[in-house]
N, C-alpha and C positions, 0 to 999 in steps of 0.2 A: 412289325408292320412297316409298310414303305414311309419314308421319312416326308414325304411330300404330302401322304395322304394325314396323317398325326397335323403337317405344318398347317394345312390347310383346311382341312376338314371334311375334304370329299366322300362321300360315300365309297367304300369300298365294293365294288358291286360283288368283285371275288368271294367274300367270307358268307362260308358257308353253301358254297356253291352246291355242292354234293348232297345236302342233309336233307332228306325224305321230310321234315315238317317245315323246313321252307316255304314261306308265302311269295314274299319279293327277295331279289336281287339284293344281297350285303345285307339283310335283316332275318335272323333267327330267332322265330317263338315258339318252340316247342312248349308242352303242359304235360303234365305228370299230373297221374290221377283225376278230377272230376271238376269239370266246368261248375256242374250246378248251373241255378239258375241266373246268378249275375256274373258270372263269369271270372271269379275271384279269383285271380293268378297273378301273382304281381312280384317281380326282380325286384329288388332292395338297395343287395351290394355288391361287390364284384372286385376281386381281383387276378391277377397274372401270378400265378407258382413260381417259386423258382428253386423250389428241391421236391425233388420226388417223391411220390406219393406209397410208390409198390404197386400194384407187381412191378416187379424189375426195377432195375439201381434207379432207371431214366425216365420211370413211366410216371407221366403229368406234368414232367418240368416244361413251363413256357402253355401250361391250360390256362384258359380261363375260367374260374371258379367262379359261379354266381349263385348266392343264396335267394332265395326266393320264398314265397308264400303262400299256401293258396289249399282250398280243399280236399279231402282223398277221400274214393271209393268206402272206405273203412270207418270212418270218424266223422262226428258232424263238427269237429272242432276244427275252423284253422292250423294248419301243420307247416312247417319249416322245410324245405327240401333244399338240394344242395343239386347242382347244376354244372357237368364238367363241359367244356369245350375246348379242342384243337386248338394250338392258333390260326389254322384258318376255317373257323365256323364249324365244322364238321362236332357232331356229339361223339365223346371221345367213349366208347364203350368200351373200353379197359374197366370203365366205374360203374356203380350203381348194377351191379349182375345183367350185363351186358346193355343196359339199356341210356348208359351215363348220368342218369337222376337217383337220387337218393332221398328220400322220405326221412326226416328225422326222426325218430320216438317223441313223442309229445308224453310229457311227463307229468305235467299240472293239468293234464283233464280241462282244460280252459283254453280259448283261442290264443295260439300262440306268434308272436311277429318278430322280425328279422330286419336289423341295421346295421349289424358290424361285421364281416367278416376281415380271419388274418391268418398265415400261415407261420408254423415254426421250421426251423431249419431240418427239425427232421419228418417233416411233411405233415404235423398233424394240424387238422383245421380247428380255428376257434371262433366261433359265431357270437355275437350279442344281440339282445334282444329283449323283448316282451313280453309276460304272460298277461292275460287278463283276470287270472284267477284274484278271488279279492276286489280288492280296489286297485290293484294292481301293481305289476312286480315286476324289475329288472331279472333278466337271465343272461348268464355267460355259462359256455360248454364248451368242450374239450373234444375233439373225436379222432381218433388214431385209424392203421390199418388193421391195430388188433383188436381195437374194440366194438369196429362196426365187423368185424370178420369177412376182412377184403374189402370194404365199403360196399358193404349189403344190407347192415342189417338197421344201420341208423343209431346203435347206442352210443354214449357219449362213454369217455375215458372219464370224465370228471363232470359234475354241472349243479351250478347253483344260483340261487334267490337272492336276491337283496332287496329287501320291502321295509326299511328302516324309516322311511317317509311315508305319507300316505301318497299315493298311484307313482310310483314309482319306473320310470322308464330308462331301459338301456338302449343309448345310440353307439356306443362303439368299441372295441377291443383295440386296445394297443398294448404289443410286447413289448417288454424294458426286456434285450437281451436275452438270455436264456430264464431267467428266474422269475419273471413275474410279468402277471398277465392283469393290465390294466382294465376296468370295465367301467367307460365313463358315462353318464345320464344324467337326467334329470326329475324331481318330485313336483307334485302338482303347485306348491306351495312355492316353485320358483328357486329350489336351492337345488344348486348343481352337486355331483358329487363324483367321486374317484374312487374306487375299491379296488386294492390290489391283493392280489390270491398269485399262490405259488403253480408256477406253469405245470411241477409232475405232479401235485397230492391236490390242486384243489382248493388248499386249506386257506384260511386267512394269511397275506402276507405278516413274516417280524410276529406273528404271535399277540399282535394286538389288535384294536377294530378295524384295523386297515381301511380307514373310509379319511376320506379327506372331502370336507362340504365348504362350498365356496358361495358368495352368493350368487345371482341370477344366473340360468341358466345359458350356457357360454360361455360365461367371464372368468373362465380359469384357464390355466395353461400346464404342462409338462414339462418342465425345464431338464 
């Protein structure tokens, strides 16, 4: 992006100039799937790629990826969808079977929400999040080019629960490196916590409870 426009904050009127669900000038809102009646569609978290996704060695590097939430055709539940962009605005249809959004599988049958998205070196996304199932539960997932089959079909390469507290929420994913994939949140009872799980299997990091709880919500760090 022009450095002047980052320094200062101007609207870029350019982005997204081209994209058929354009309302205004440098502002893209596209919707996948179903308004419904209040309009529940709502961006989360977003980042800039910088390795490629597939097709092709170059294809997505410099996207912007926004996870997003909001109703589908299909489900009365809340759903997860994932959101490729250009960098400049344009819906990058390389993704999502030609149409650049991807619907996540919803797995807990229960409304599901999105705070953390992160990318690994070798392209694969990993979202954190919410289910409402219960009293409610942190979710981190995994998703490759081979496990949604070209980013079509929405399955995750890996994905799991953590409801160790009661209502339990995930705000965010961070990767240590290649080994291990952080899932940080918070339980209703004010105790923050840290769960780390191995980036290829999923599994609990080190073989032990991999949860580190810290008190109030916030007040820990990653050193």
């Amino acid at each position: 992006f022009p450095v002047t426009i980052l320094l200062e904050g101007i609207l870029d009127t350019s982005f997204g100039f081209y994209t058929q669900n354009q309302t205004y000038k440098g502002i893209n809102n596209p919707y996948y799937g179903s308004y419904r009646g209040n309009l529940y569609q709502k961006a989360r978290a977003i980042i800039q790629t910088l390795y490629g996704m597939q097709p092709g060695p170059n294809s997505g590097i410099q996207d912007l990826v926004f996870a997003s939430q909001g109703y589908l055709d299909t489900s009365n539940n809340l759903n997860i969808i994932l959101n490729w962009f250009t960098p400049f605005g344009d819906i990058d249809t390389a993704f999502g079977n030609g149409i650049g959004q991807l619907a996540l599988e919803n797995v807990t049958n229960a409304d599901e929400y999105v705070d953390g998205i992160a990318q690994d070196a070798q392209g694969a996304i990993y979202i954190a999040g919410t289910s409402s199932t219960g009293s409610g539960s942190a979710i981190i997932r995994k998703y490759t080019y081979a496990s949604t089959n070209g980013w079509i079909d929405g399955t995750a390469a890996w994905q799991q629960v953590f409801d160790l507290y009661e209502d339990c929420q995930g705000y965010q994913v961070v990767l240590q490196g290649s080994d291990r994939a952080l899932l940080l949140g918070y339980s209703a009872g004010n105790h923050g916590f840290i769960v780390a799980y191995d980036q290829s299997t999923g599994n609990l990091s080190n073989g032990s409870s991999g949860a580190s709880v810290f008190g109030d919500a916030g007040n820990g760090y990653i050193n």
